[in-house]
Wavefront OBJ file of the C-alpha trace (Angstrom):
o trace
v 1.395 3.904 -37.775
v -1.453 2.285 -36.008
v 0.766 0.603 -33.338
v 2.595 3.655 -32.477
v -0.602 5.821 -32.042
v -1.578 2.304 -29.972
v 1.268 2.902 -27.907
v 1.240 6.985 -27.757
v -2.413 6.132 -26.059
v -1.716 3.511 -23.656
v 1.291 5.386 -22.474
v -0.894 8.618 -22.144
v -3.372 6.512 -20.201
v -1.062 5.026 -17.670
v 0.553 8.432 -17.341
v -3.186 9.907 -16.258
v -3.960 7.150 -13.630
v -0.296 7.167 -12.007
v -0.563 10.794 -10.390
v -4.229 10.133 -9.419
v -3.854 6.506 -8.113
v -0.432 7.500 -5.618
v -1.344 7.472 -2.122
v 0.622 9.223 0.308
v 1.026 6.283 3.383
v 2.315 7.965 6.490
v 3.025 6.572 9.483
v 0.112 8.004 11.750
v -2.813 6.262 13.604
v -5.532 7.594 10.610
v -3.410 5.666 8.503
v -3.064 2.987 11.109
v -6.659 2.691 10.987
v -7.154 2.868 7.878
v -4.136 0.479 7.017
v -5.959 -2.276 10.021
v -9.687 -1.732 8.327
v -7.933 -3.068 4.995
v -6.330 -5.980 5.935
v -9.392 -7.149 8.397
v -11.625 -7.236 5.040
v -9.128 -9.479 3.166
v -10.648 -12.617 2.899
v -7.418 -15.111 1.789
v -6.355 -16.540 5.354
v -2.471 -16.570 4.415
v -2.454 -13.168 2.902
v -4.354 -11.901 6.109
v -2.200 -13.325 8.887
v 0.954 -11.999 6.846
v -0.849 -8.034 6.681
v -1.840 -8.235 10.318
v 2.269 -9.078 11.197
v 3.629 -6.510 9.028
v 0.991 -4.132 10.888
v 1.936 -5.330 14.102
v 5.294 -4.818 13.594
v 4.385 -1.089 12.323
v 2.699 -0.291 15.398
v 5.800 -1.141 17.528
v 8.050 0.541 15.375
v 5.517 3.736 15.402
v 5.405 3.298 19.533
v 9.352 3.675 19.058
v 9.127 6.604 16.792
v 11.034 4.787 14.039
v 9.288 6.294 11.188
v 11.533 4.451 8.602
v 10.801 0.967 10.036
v 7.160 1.811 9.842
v 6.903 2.830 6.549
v 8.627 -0.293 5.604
v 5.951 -2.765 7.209
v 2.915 -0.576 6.335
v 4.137 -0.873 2.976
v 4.602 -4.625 3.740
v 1.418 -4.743 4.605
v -0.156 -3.652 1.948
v 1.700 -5.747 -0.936
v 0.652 -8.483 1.391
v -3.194 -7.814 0.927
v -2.624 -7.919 -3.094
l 1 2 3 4 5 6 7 8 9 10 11 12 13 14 15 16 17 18 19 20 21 22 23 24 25 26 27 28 29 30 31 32 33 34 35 36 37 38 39 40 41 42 43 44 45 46 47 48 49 50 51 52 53 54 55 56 57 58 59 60 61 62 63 64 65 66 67 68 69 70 71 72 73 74 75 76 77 78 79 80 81 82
């Protein structure tokens, strides 16, 4: 009984952050911004250099309107900076 009702609650309580904590990324120069302030504050030299080529590589694919490809290295990005 108590490990179910353990359960029931944690489940409830990742269900309540995951609607809350998704961010919508586009592939626009606020979240350009945005995207460059982040990875400029990371500290960790290896995880930087890797966010700042997946962003460069976003900003040429945004400068060739290939949303897609953007997406793809601003999301790059941002698992980088973890």
């Amino acid at each position: 009984m108590l490990k179910s009702t353990l359960a029931f609650a944690l489940l409830a309580l990742l269900l309540s952050f995951a609607p809350s904590q998704a961010q919508t990324m586009t592939c626009s120069d606020a979240d350009m911004m945005k995207m460059q302030t982040q990875a400029n504050a990371v500290t960790d030299a290896k995880k930087k250099e890797m966010a700042m080529k997946e962003m460069t590589m976003a900003k040429d694919m945004m400068a060739q309107k290939k949303t897609d490809d953007c997406m793809m290295h601003m999301k790059n990005a941002e698992k980088a900076m973890q």
